[in-house]
N, C-alpha and C positions, 0 to 999 in steps of 0.2 A: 082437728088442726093441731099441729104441734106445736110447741114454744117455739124456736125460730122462726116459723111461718108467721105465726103471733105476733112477732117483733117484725118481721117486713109488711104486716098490715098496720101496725101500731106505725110507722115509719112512713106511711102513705097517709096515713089519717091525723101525722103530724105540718103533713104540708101545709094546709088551710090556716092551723094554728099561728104557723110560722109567719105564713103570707099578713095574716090579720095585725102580728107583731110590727111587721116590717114595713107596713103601708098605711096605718092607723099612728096619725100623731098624737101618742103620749109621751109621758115623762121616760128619757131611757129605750124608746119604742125600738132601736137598735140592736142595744144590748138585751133587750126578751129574743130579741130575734134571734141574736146569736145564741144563746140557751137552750132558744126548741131547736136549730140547728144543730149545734153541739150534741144534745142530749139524742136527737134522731140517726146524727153520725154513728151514735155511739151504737145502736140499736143494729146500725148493722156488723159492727164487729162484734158485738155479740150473736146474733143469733148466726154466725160462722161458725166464730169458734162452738156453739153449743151443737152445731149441727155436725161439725164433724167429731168432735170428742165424741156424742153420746149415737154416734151413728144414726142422726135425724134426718141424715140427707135426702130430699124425695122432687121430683120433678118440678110442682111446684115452685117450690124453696129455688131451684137450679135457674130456671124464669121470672118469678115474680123480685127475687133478692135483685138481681140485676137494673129490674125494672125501675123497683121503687128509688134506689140510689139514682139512675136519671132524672124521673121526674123531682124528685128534691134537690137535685141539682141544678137541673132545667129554671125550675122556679126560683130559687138566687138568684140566678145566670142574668134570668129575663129581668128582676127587680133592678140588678144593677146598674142595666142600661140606664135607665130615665134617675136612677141617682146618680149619673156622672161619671160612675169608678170602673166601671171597664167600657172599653170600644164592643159596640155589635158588630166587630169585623171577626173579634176574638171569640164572640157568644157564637155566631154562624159557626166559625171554623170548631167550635166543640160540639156544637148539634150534631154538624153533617158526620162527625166521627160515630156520634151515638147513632144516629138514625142507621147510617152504614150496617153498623153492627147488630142492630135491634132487627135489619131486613137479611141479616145472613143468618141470625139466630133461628127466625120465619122458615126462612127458605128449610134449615134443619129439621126444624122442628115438623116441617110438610115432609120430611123425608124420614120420620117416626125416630130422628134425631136429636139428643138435647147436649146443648153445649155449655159447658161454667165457663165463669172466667178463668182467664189465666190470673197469671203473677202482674203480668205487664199489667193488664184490667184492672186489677186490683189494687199496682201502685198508684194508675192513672188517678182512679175515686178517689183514694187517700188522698192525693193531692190536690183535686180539685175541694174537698173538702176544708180540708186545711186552707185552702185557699181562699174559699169562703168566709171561711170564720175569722181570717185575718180581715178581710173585706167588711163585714159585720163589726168587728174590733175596732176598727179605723173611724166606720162611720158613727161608732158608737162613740167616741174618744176626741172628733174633731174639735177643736178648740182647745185642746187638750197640748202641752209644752212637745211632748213627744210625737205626737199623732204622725210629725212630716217625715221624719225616720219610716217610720211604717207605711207611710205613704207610696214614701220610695220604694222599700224593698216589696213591697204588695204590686202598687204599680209596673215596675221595669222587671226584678229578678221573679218574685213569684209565676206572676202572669206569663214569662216565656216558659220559664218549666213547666206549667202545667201546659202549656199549648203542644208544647215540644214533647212530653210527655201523651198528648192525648192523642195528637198526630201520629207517632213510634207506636202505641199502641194500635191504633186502630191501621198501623200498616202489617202490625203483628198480626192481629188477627185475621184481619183479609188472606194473607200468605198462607197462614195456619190451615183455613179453613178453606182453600179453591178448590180440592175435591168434589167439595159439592157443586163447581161451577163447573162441574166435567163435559157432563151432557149439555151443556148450555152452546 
């Protein structure tokens, strides 16, 4: 297995970590959270760039990198219902985008086709990421002079771009990819 692969399984085996940060009350248990967040984000810009500079790109990598950024998304996503900070109307409408996509990659994939992301895909993650960690900031900070500033821009501006972002996306890729829904 190569170093990028390496980093989307180190990236999968950070979720648990994170989950235990985020849902186990210690001192700060927030801001750990955001840290294995942060630090797992990072995991996947790196084994990108390492996969395409050092020519590591392999099927694999093409499927499982996609993957893992879900479900460590996914797993925020779900936390943050029962903390409060985001509507499950907004967690729904980011699943059903991934799930979408996750069942057209399938469908490729059964057709001895592998699909990357795009640009759109990848600004999507970024932002839902970033979005994350501002979410983890916040909650980490509550009680904190500034925290309502962040609240707001987290709450109202964040929160529509990433949705608007993840919806554009996943209307992207649908478009992109109906060939394969030729025969259907």
């Amino acid at each position: 297995m190569n170093l990028p692969n390496k980093l989307t399984m180190l990236r999968i085996f950070m979720i648990p970590l994170f989950l235990v940060f985020f849902l186990v009350d210690i001192p700060h248990h927030y801001l750990w959270a955001l840290l294995v967040f942060g630090l797992a984000s990072l995991t996947d810009m790196a084994d990108g760039m390492i996969a395409r500079k050092q020519g590591l790109v392999t099927d694999f990598g093409v499927l499982m990198d996609p993957l893992a950024d879900k479900l460590l998304v996914m797993a925020a996503m779900i936390c943050f219902i029962p903390a409060g900070i985001v509507h499950a109307v907004v967690v729904i409408v980011i699943l059903s985008r991934e799930f979408l996509v996750t069942s057209i990659r399938l469908v490729a994939a059964g057709k001895g086709v592998v699909i990357a992301a795009d640009k759109m895909g990848k600004l999507k993650t970024i932002s839902q990421m970033i979005w994350i960690c501002l979410g983890l900031l916040w909650l980490g900070l509550q009680g904190w002079g500034g925290a309502a500033a962040l609240w707001y821009l987290y709450r109202y501006v964040f929160t529509g771009l990433v949705v608007t972002l993840t919806v554009i996306s996943g209307i992207n890729y649908t478009v992109n990819n109906r060939s394969l829904f030729a025969d259907a």
